[in-house]
C-alpha positions as CSV (number, residue, x, y, z in Angstrom):
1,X,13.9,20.2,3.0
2,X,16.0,17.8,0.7
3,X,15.6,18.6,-3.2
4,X,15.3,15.6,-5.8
5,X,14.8,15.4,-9.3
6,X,12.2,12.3,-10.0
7,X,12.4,11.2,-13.7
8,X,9.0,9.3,-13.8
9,X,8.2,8.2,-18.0
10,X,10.7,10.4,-19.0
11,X,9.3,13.1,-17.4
12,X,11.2,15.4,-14.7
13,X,9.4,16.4,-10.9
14,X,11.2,18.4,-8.8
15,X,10.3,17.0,-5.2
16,X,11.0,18.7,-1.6
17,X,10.8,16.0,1.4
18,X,11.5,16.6,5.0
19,X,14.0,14.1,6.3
20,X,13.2,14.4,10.0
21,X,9.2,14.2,8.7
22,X,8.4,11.4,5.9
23,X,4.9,12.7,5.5
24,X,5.9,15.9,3.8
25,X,6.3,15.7,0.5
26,X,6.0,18.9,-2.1
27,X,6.0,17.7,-6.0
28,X,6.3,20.8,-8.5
29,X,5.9,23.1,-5.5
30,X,2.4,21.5,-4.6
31,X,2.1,19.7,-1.3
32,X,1.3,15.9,-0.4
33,X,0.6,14.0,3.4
34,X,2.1,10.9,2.4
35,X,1.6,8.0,4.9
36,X,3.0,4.1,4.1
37,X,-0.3,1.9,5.7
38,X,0.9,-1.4,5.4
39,X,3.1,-3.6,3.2
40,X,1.5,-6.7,1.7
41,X,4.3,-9.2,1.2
42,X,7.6,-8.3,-0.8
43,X,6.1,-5.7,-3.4
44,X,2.8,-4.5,-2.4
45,X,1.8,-1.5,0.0
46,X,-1.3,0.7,0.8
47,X,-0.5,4.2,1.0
48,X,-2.3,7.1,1.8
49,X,-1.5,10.0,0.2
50,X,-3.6,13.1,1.1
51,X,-6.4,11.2,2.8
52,X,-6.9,9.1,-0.3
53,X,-5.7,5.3,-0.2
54,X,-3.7,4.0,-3.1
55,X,-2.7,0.1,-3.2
56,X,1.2,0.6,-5.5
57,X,3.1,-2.0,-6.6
58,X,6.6,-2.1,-6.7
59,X,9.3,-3.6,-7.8
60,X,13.1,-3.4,-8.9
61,X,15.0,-4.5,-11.6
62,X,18.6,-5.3,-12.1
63,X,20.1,-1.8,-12.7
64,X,17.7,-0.6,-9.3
65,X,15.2,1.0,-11.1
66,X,11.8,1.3,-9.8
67,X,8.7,0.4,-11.6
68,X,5.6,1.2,-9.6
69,X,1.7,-0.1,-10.5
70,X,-1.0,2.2,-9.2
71,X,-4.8,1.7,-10.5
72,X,-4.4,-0.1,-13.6
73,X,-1.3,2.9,-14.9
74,X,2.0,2.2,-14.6
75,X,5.3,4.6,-14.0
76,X,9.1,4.1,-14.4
77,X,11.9,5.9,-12.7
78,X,15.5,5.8,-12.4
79,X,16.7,6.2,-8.5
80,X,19.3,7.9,-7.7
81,X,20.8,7.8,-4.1
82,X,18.5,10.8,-3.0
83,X,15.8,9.3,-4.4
84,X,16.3,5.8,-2.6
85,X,17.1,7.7,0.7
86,X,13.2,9.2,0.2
87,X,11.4,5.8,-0.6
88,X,12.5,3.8,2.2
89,X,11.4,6.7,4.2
90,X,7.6,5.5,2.8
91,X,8.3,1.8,2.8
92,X,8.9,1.2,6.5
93,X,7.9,-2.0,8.1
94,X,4.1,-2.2,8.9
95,X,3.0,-5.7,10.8
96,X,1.5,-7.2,7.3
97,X,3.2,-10.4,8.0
98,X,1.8,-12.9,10.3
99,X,2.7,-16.1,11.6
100,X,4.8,-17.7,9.0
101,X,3.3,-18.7,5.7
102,X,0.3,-16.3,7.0
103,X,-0.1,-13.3,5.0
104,X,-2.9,-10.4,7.1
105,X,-4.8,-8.4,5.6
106,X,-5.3,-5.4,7.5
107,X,-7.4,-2.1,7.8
108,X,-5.5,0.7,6.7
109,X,-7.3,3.1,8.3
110,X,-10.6,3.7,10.7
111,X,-14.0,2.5,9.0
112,X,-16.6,0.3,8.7
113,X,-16.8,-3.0,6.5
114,X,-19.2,-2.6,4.0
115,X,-18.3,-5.9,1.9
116,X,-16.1,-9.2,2.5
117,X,-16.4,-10.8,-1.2
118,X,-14.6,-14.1,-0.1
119,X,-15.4,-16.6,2.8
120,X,-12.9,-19.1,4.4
121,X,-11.6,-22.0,2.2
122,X,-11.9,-19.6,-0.8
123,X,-8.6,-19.5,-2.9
124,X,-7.7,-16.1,-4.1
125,X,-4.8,-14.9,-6.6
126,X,-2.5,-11.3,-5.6
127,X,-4.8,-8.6,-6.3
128,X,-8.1,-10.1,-6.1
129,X,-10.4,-8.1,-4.4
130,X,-11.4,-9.7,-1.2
131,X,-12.8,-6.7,1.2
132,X,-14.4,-3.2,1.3
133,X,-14.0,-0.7,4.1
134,X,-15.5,2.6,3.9
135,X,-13.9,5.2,5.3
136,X,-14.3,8.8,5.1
137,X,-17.5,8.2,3.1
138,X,-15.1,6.3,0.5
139,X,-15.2,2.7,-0.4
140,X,-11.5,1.2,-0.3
141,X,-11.2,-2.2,-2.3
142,X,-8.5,-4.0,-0.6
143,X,-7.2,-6.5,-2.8
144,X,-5.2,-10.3,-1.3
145,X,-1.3,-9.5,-0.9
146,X,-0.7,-13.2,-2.3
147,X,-2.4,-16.1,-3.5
148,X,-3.6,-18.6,-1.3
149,X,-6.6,-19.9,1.1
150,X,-8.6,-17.7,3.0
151,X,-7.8,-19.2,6.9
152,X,-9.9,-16.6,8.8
153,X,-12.3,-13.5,8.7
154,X,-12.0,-12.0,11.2
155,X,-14.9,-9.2,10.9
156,X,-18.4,-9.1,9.7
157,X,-20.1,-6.8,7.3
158,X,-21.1,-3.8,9.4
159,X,-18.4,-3.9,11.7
160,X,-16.6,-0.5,12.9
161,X,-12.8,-1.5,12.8
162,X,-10.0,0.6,14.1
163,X,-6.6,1.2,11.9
164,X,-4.8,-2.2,11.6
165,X,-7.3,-4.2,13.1
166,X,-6.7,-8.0,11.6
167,X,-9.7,-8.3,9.1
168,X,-8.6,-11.3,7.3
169,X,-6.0,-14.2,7.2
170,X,-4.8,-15.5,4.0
171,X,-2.4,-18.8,4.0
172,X,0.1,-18.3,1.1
173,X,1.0,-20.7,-1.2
C-alpha cells in the first residue's frame, strides 16, 4: 500500500491505495471500493465509491491544483506527485465519447429507468438532469456531460439496462 497525505480545505487525510488494485482506497484508516464509471467530457466523471454513485467535477488550475465539485460542496487540494500517481488511477478512459461532436450518456451501473426528463430536440445545459436509473433500490440522477441537443434515447421508462448500455445521445455544441 502506498501512503499519501491529502490536504483537502486545509485539512490533512492520510490515504493508503493499492497500486496494483485502484479500487482500494483506506482514508484515516477506514476503507473505500472506489470505481471510476465513466467520464463525461473533459471534467466530469461518475464514480462509485462504496456502492454509492457520485457525479465529481474536476478541474485544474495553473499551479496543478485540483478543485473537485461533488453534490452541490466543493473541495480544494494541492497534488503532489503521489497524489497525481493515485488519481489517474480513478480517471481512466471509460467510452463516454461517441462519434465526434457526440457526447453518450451512459448507465453507470445495472438498473432499470425509472425517468428520462428530456425527449429528442430538447436542448440541455452540463449538469441538467436528463435521466434516472434506479439501481440497488437507489434513484441515480444522471445529469448531460455538455450542453447541446438531445439526438437519441435510446431506452424507455421501465427498461432493465445493463452497465454502459447507451441510454442517450447528446450533440454538443
Amino acid at each position: 500500500m502506498e501512503d499519501v497525505i491529502l490536504k483537502i480545505n486545509g485539512r490533512d487525510y492520510d490515504a493508503k491505495f493499492n497500486k496494483d488494485n485502484d479500487a482500494e482506497v483506506n482514508v484515516n484508516d477506514k476503507p473505500y471500493k472506489v470505481e471510476m464509471l465513466k467520464r463525461y467530457g473533459y471534467s466530469t466523471y461518475s464514480f462509485s465509491v462504496n456502492n454509492k454513485l457520485f457525479q465529481v467535477d474536476i478541474e485544474h488550475d495553473k499551479d496543478e491544483n485540483i478543485a473537485v465539485g461533488c453534490n452541490g460542496f466543493g473541495y480544494q487540494f494541492g497534488v503532489t506527485n503521489q497524489t497525481r500517481e493515485m488519481l489517474k488511477g480513478f480517471i481512466r478512459a471509460s467510452g463516454g465519447e461517441g462519434e465526434e461532436g457526440v457526447s453518450l450518456i451512459k448507465s453507470p451501473m445495472p438498473g432499470m429507468v425509472v425517468k428520462i426528463e428530456v425527449s429528442v430536440g430538447d436542448s440541455v445545459g452540463k449538469g441538467d438532469k436528463i435521466i434516472i436509473i434506479e439501481a440497488m433500490k437507489m434513484e441515480n440522477a444522471l445529469g448531460a456531460p455538455a450542453s447541446g441537443v438531445v439526438r437519441a434515447i435510446k431506452v424507455k421508462e421501465g427498461q432493465a439496462v445493463s452497465k454502459d448500455d447507451v441510454l442517450i445521445e447528446i450533440e454538443v455544441e
